[in-house]
N, C-alpha and C positions, 0 to 999 in steps of 0.2 A: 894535300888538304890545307898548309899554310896558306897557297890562294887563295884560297879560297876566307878563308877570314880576314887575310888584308883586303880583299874585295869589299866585303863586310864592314870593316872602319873606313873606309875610303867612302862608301857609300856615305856612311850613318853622316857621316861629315858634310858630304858634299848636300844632301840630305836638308841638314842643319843652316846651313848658309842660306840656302834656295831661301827658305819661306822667313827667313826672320828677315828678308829684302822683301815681301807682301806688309802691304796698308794696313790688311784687318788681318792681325796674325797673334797668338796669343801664344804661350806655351804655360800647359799644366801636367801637373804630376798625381800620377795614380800606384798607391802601394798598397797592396792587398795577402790578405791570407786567407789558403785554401783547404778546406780536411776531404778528404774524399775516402770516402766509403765501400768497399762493396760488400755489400748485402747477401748477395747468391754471385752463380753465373750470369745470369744475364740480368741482372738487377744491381744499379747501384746508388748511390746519393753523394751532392756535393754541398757543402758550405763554405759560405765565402762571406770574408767582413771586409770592404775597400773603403780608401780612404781618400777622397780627389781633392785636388789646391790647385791654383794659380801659381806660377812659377813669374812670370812674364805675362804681363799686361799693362796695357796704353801705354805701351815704346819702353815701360821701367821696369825694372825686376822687382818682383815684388813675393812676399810669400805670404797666400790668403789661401784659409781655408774655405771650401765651399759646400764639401758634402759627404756623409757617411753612407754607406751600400751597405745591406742585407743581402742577401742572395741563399734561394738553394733551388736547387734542379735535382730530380731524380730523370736516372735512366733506362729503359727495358731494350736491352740486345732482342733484335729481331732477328740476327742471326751473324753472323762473325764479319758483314760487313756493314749491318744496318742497324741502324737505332731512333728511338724517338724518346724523347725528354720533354717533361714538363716542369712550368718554373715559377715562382715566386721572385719578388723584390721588394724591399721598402727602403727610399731615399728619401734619409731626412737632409731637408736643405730650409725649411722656416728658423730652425732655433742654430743655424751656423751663419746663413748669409742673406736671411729675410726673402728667399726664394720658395715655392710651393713644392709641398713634401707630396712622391709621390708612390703609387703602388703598381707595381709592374708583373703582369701576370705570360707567360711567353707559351709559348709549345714549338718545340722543334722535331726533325727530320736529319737524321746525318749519316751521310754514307762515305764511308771509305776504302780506300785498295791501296794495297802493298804492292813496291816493286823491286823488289831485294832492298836496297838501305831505305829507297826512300818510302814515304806514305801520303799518300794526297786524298784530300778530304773536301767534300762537297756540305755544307751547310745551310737548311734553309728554316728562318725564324717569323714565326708571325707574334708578335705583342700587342696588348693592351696597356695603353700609359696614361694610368688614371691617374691628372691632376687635380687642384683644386675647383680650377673655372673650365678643364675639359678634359675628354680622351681622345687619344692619339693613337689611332690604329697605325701600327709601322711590320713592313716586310723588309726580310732580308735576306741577301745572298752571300756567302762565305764561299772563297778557294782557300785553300790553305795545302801548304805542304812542310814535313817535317824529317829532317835526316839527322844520325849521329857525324860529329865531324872526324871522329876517332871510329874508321873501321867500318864495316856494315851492321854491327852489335851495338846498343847500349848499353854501358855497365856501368857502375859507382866510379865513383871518381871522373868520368866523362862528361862532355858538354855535346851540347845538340843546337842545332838552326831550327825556329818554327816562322815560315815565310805564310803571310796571308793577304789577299784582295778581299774588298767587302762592299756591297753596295747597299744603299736602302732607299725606303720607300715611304714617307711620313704622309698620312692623311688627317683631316677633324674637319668637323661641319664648319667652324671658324678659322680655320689657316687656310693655305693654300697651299697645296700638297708640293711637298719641299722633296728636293734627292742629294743623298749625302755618298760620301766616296772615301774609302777609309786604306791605307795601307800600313800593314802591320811586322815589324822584324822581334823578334824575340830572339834571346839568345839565353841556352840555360845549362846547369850542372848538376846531376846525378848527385847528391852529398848522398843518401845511402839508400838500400832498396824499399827506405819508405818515405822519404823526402829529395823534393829538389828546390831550386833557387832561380831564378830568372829574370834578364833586366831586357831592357827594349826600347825601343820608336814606332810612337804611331804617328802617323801626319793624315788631318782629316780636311777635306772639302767640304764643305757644311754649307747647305742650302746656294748649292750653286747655279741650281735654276736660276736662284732667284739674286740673291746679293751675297756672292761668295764668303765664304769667312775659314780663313787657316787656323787652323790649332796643332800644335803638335805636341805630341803628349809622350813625359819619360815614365817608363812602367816599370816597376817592381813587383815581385810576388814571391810569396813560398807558396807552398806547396807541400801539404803532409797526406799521406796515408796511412788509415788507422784499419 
């Protein structure tokens, strides 16, 4: 399994170099914290407060804040491989970077299977993204897969890979329907059996129909359950 994580920085690096040689390429950082809940058996809820900046823009390192995230989504197990979730959001961005605050309503669909260590997860999101001057109906498709790197168990004191692909689908009566492309590495640690910790890379294509734009984004998160 040591390969398997020098693969892993080898990548994240090689990764790294690629897109900071793109024109339009920006890199921002996202840290968040998450309480997740459960409720029953098949009923749970999540909260989440993120925090997103600018790291890297126009060629110079820069560190600007741009937006606070609200979030919570509850979810109803349909049954031990099916779920659907509904969600709320509010981004305020008027009173950090003179951007329009906005209200994001979602429902999703998620199905997953186990194949001894690993688990792969099929995602699919439809939102509402009520701005100030419009809405923004957006679809999405999520892969994702996730393994312990210690063993076919998770336990405390372990770390795990969460690998994911993501495509979307942006419409409004006034834009012109944009498609984004998202790839995503997490990498995280069991601290105990009601919190973990996780850092990461995302690298996005952003409207690449039309006038491509890179960003790639450092993530952090915890993660508790109460």
């Amino acid at each position: 399994m040591s390969y398997t994580k020098l693969l892993i920085i080898f990548l994240f690096f090689l990764f790294f170099y690629e897109v900071r040689a793109q024109e339009n390429f920006e890199s921002l950082g996202e840290t968040a914290f998450s309480v997740n809940h459960e409720v029953s058996d098949n009923y749970k809820t999540n909260f989440a407060l993120r925090s997103r900046y600018f790291l890297y823009k126009d060629k110079n390192l820069d560190f600007e804040n741009r937006q606070i995230d609200v979030v919570h989504f509850s979810t109803l197990n349909l049954n031990y491989n099916h779920s659907i979730s509904l969600g709320v959001q509010y981004r305020n961005r008027a009173s950090i970077d003179g951007g329009s605050n906005e209200l994001r309503l979602t429902q999703q669909f998620n199905y997953t299977k186990r194949n001894e260590a690993l688990r792969f997860g099929h995602r699919f999101r439809f939102e509402q993204r009520i701005l100030s001057d419009l809405t923004i109906l957006r679809s999405r498709y999520r892969f994702a897969v996730d393994l312990p790197l210690n063993g076919v168990k998770l336990d405390v004191g372990e770390a795990y890979l969460v690998l994911s692909m993501e495509a979307l689908l942006s419409q409004g009566k006034i834009i012109k329907p944009e498609l984004d492309y998202r790839t995503t590495g997490n990498i995280g640690w069991v601290i105990s059996k009601k919190s973990k910790l996780q850092f990461g890379l995302e690298y996005r294509f952003e409207a690449f129909n039309i006038a491509t734009e890179h960003r790639l984004f450092i993530l952090s998160s915890f993660i508790l359950k109460v």
